[in-house]
C-alpha positions in Angstrom: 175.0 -23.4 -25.6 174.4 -23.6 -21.8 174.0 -20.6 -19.6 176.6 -19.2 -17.1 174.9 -19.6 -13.9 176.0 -18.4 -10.5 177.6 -21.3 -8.0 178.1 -20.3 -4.4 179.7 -22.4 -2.3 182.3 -22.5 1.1 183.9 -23.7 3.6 184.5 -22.9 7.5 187.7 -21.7 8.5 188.4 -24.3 11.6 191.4 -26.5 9.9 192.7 -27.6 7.3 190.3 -29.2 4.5 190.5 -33.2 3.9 189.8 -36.1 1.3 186.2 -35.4 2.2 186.1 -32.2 0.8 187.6 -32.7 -1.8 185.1 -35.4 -3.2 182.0 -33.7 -1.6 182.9 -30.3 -3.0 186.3 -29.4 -4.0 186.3 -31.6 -6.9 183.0 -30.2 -8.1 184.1 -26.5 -7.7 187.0 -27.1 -10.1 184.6 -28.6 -12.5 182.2 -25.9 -12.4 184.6 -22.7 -12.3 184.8 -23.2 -16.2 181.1 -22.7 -17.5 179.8 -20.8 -14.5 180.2 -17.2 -12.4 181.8 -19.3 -9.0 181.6 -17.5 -5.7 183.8 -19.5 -2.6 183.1 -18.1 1.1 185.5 -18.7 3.9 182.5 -18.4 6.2 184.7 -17.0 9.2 180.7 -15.7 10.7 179.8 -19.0 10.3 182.5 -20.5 11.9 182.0 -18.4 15.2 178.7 -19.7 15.9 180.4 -23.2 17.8 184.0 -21.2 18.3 183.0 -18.0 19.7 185.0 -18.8 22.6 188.3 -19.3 20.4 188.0 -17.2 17.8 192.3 -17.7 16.9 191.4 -21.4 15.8 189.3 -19.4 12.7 191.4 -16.7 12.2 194.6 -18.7 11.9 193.0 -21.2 9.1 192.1 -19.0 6.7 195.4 -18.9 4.9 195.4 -22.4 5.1 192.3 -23.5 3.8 192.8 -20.9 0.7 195.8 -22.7 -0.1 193.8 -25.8 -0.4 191.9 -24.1 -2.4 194.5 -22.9 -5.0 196.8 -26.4 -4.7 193.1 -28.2 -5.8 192.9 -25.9 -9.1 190.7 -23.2 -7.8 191.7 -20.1 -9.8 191.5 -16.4 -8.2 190.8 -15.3 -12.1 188.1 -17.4 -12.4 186.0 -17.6 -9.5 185.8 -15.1 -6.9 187.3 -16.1 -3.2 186.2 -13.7 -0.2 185.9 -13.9 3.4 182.2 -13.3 5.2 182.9 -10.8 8.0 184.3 -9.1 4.7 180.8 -8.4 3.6 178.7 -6.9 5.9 175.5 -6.6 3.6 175.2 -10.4 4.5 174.1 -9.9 7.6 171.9 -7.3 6.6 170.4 -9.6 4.7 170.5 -12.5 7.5 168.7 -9.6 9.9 165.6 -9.4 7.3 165.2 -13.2 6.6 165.3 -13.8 10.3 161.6 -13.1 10.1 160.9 -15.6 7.8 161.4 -18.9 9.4 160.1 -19.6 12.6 162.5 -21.2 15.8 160.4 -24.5 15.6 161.5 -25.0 11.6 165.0 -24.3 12.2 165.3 -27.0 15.8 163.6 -29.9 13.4 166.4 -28.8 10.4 167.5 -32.3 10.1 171.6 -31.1 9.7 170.9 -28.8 12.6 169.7 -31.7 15.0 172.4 -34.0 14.0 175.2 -31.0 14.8 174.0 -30.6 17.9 173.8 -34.1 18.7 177.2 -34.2 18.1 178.6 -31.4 19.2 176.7 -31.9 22.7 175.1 -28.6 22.8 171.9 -30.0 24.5 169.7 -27.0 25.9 173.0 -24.5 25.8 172.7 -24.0 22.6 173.4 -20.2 21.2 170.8 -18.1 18.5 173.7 -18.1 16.3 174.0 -21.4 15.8 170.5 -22.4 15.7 170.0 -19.7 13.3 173.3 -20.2 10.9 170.9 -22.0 8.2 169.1 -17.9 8.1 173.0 -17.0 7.2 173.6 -19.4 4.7 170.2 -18.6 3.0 171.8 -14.8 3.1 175.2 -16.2 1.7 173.4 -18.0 -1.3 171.1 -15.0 -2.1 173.1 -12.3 -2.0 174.7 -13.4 -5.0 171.4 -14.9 -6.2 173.0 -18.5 -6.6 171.2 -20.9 -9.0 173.8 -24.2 -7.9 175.1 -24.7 -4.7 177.7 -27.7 -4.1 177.1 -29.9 -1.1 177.0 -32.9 0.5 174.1 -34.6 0.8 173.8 -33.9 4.7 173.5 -30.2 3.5 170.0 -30.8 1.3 168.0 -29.5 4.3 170.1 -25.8 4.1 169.1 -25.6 0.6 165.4 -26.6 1.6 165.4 -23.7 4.0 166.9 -21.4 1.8 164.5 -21.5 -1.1 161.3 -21.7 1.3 162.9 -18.3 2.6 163.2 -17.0 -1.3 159.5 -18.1 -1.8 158.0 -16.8 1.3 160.0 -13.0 0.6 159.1 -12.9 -3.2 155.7 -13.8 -1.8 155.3 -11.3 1.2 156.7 -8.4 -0.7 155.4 -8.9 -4.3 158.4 -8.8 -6.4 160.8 -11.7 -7.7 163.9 -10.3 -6.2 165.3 -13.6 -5.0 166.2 -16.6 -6.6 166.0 -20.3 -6.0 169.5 -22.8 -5.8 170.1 -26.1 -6.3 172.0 -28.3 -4.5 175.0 -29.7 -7.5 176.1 -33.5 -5.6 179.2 -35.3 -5.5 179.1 -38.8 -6.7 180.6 -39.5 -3.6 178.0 -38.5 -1.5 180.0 -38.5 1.8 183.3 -40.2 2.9 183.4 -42.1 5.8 186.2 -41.2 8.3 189.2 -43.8 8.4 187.7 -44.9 11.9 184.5 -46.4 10.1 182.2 -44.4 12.9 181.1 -41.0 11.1 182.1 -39.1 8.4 185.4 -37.7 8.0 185.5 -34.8 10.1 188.0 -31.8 10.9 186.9 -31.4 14.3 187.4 -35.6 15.3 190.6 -36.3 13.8 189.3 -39.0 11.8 190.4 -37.6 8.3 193.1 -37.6 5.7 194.1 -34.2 5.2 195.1 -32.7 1.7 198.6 -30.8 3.6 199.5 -34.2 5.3 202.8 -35.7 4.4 203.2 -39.1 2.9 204.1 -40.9 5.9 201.1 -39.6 8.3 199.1 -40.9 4.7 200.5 -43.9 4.8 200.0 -44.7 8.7 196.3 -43.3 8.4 195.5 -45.7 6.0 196.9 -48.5 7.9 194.9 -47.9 10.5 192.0 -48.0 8.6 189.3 -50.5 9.7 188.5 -53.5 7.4 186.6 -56.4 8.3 187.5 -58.0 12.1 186.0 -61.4 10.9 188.7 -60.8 8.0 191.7 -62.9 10.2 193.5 -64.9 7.7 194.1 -63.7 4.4 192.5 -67.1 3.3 189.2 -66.1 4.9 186.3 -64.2 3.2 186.0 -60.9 3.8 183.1 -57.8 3.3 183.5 -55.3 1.2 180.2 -53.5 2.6 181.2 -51.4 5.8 185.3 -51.8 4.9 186.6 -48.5 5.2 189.3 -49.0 2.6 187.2 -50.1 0.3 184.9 -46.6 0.9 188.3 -45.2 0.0 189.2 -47.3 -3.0 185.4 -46.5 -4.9 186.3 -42.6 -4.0 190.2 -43.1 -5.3 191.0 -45.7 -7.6 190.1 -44.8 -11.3 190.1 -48.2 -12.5 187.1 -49.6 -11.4 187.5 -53.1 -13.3 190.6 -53.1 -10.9 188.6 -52.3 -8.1 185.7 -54.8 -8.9 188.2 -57.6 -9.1 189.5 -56.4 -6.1 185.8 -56.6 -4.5 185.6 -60.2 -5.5 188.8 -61.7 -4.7 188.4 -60.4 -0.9 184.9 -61.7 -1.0 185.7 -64.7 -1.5 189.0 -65.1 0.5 193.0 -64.9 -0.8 193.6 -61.3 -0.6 195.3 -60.0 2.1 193.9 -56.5 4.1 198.0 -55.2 3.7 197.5 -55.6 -0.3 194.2 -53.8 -0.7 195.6 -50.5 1.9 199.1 -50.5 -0.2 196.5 -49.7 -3.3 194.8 -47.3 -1.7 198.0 -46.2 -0.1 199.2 -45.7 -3.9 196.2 -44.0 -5.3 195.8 -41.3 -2.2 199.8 -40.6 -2.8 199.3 -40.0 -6.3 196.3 -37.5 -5.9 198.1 -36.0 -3.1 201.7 -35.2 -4.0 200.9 -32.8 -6.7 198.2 -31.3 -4.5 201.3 -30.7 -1.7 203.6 -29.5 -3.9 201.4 -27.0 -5.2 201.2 -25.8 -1.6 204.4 -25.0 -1.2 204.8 -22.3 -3.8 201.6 -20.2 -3.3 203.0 -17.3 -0.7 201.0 -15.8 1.8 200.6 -11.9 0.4 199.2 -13.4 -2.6 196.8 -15.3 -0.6 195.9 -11.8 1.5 195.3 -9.6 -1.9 193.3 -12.4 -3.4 191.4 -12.1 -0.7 191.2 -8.2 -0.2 190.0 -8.3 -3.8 187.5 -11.2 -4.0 185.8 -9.7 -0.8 185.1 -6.2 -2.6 184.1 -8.0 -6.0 181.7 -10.1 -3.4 180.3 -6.9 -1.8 179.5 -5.5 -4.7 177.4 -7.9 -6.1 176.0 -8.2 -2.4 175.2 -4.7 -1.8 173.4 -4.5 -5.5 170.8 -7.2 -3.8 170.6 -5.6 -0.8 169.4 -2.7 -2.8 166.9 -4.4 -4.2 165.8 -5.9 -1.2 165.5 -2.9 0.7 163.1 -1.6 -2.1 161.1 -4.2 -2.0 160.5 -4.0 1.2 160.4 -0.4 1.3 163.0 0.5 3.1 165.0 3.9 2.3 165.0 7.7 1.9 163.4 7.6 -1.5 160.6 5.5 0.0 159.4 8.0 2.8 156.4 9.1 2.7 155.3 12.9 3.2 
């Protein structure tokens, strides 16, 4: 019989979430709700390291990404849904691990460098966002998390996180924290429908689960393919083809899709035919997904999340407890 374990895992509140979470997380969190004790953070803190200066854009998605949540089969009664800034005791925490890891570790975090390559931070970059990695390491212990669902661009987070369990347990002599492990997709990370980078709220190169069919439809049209791909006669390549990304993420009938994959590489099928199957596949996930959005309400959505984020802090304040005492922090630990 296997073992409940404890599964943390999140999103930032900055827009709505997209095909890319979905396969990279979403799809996983479903999976796992069922044998395991599931928290999901809408890491609002988080989210206010890069949007400090419009701090609306976070507040105004947190209803929306929770009913992404719910329309992708996340259930309230199952796994426990909170917001960050709802649990203070995290940053407690974040405060105390903050002397664990030194400025030089976190600046060569290889997630870190590439976010701030592409947010263009250069040398203004803030403490809180150089030091969010400390907060997720807070996030994951708090509720001593054993599997964490990521992408694989988030493995160094979880690196950083359990050097910062090892180095406490070590420093203060008790095993109050416990190690997580990264739970990946089989989709490791979905290309954004431009071919550049990976889909991404913040560049508008995603497929979002709330759009409508017809913004679907004309985002998949504009999907890049193969330029050298002119005539429907002429080969094409499947390696690099966006749609094709899309179509071993979406289409469930791979001996469809590997006859697909040869017939293009070798010339007689079209670029139109291929995005009208993917067209039909996204739709088909989709619809369902949409309608389910329409009939959660809003006040459910607020006391689901009033009562996650008190379930969350007590479980949070319990290791807080126990971190304070081993560190020796308290009014029972005074010495006379």
């Amino acid at each position: 019989m296997q073992l409940r374990q404890v599964v943390l895992t999140g999103d930032r509140p900055t827009g709505r979430l997209h095909l890319g979470h979905y396969v990279g997380s979403l799809k996983n969190r479903v999976a796992l709700q069922a044998q395991h004790d599931c928290f999901v953070m809408i890491a609002d803190t988080q989210a206010l390291t890069d949007n400090f200066d419009d701090p609306k854009r976070i507040t105004e998605s947190v209803v929306g990404v929770c009913k992404d949540y719910l329309a992708v089969g996340i259930d309230p009664m199952k796994s426990t849904v909170f917001i960050q800034s709802m649990v203070p005791e995290l940053f407690e925490l974040t405060s105390y691990f903050l002397n664990l890891v030194s400025v030089a570790r976190l600046e060569r975090n290889p997630t870190v460098k590439s976010e701030l390559q592409q947010k263009g931070f250069a040398d203004s970059i803030t403490a809180g966002f150089l030091c969010y990695p400390v907060s997720q390491a807070a996030d994951i212990t708090a509720f001593k998390a054993t599997l964490v669902p990521v992408g694989d661009d988030q493995l160094p987070l979880i690196e950083v996180t359990n050097e910062i369990v090892r180095r406490f347990n070590r420093i203060y002599c008790k095993e109050v924290l416990v190690e997580a492990e990264a739970v990946l997709s089989n989709i490791r990370r979905l290309v954004g429908i431009d071919g550049q980078t990976k889909a991404c709220k913040s560049l508008g190169n995603a497929i979002f689960l709330s759009d409508p069919s017809e913004v679907i439809r004309q985002k998949i049209n504009s999907m890049y393919t193969d330029p050298n791909h002119v005539k429907v006669s002429d080969p094409g390549r499947v390696e690099g083809n966006v749609v094709f990304a899309y179509l071993d993420a979406f289409l469930d009938d791979k001996s469809e899709l590997d006859d697909l994959k040869s017939r293009y590489r070798r010339g007689g099928l079209g670029d139109t035919v291929i995005k009208s199957i993917l067209n039909d596949a996204v739709q088909a996930l989709l619809a369902p997904i949409r309608d389910r959005m329409e009939l959660v309400k809003d006040d459910d959505i607020k006391d689901m999340l009033r009562e996650g984020s008190e379930r969350a802090r007590t479980v949070a304040t319990h290791t807080v407890s126990e971190v304070r005492d081993a560190i020796g922090f308290g009014y029972d630990n005074c010495k006379t």
